[in-house]
C-alpha positions as CSV (number, residue, x, y, z in Angstrom):
1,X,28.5,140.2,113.8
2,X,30.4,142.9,112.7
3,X,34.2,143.5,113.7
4,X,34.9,145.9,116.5
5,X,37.4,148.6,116.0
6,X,39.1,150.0,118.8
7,X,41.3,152.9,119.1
8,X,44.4,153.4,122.1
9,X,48.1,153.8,122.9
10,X,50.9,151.5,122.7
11,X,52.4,150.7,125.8
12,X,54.8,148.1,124.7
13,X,56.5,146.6,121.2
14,X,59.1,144.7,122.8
15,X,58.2,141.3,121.3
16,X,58.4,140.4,117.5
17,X,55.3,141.2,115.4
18,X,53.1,141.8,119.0
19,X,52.3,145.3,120.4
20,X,50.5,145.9,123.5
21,X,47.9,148.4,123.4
22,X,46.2,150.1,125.9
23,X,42.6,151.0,125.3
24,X,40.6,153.6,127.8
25,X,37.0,153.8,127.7
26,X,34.9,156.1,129.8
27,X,31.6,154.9,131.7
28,X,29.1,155.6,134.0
29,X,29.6,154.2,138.0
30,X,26.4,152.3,138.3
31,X,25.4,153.8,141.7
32,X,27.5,157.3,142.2
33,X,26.7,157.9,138.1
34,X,30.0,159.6,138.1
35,X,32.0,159.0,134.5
36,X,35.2,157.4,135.7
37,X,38.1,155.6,133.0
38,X,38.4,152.2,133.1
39,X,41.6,150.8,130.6
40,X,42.3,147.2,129.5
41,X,45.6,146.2,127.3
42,X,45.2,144.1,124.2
43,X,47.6,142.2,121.9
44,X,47.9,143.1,119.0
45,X,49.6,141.5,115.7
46,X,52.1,144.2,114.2
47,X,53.3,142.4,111.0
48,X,56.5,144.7,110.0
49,X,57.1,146.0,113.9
50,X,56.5,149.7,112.6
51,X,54.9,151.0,115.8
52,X,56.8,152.0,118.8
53,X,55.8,153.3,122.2
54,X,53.4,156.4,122.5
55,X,51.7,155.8,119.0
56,X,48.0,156.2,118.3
57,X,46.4,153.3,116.3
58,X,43.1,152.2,116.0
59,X,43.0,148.1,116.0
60,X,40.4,145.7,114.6
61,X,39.2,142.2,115.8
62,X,40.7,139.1,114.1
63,X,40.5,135.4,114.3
64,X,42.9,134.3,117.1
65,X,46.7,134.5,115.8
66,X,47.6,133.1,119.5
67,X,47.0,132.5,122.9
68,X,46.7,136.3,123.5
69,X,46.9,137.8,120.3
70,X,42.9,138.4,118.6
71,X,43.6,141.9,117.6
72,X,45.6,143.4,114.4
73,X,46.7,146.6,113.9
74,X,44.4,148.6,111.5
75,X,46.2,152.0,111.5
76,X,48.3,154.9,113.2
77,X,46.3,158.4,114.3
78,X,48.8,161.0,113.6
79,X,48.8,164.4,111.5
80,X,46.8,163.1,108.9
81,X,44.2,160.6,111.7
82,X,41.0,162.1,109.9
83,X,41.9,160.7,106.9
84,X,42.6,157.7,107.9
85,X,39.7,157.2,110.3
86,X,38.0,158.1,106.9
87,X,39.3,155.4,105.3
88,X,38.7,152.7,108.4
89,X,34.6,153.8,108.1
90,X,34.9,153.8,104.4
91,X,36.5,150.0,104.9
92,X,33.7,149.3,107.1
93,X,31.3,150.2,104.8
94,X,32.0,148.5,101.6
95,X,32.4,145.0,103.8
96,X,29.0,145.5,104.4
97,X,27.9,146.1,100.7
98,X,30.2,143.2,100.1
99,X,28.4,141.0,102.2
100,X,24.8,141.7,101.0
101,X,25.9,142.8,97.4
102,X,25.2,145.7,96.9
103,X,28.1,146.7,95.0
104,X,26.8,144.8,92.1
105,X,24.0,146.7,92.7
106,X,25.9,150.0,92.5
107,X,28.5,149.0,89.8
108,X,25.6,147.4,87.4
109,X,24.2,150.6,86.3
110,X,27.6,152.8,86.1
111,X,29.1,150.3,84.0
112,X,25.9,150.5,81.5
113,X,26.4,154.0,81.5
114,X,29.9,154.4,80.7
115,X,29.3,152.2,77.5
């Protein structure tokens, strides 16, 4: 099962190497079918306590670092976010080559041809 990658605001980095963020998600009432916001706040590991309050960053599942803690931080939207949500897909993409090698696949032949 692949990890999911979720993206939100940081509503508190009080504690060492723990952020709390705050994730909002749109959905459909199952009887009015009006699209109304629910939000939930995760912990999430912060090694070096770079983020403060009001950031942007996107955070990925992990194996539990704690009794609340399951999340670490992946990495801050900011001016340069659609780089980096570049570089979060491209991530995602070679764990999934990793996992059923297909890089092998892919480096086999390049490798011939660049000798």
């Amino acid at each position: 099962m692949p990890k999911r990658i979720l993206s939100g605001v940081v509503v508190s980095s009080n504690s060492n190497k723990t952020i709390i963020v705050n994730v909002t998600r749109r959905i459909k009432h199952k009887l009015y079918k009006k699209i109304i916001r629910r939000s939930k706040k995760y912990h999430a590991h912060d090694e070096n306590n770079e983020f403060k309050i009001g950031d942007n960053v996107s955070i990925i599942e992990s194996s539990p670092i704690s009794k609340l803690k399951k999340w670490k931080v992946l990495s801050i939207h900011g001016e340069k976010s659609w780089f980096k949500c570049n570089q979060i897909y491209l991530w995602r993409i070679t764990l999934v080559l990793e996992k059923y090698n297909a890089l092998r696949c892919w480096a086999g032949p390049k490798e011939d041809l660049l000798q």
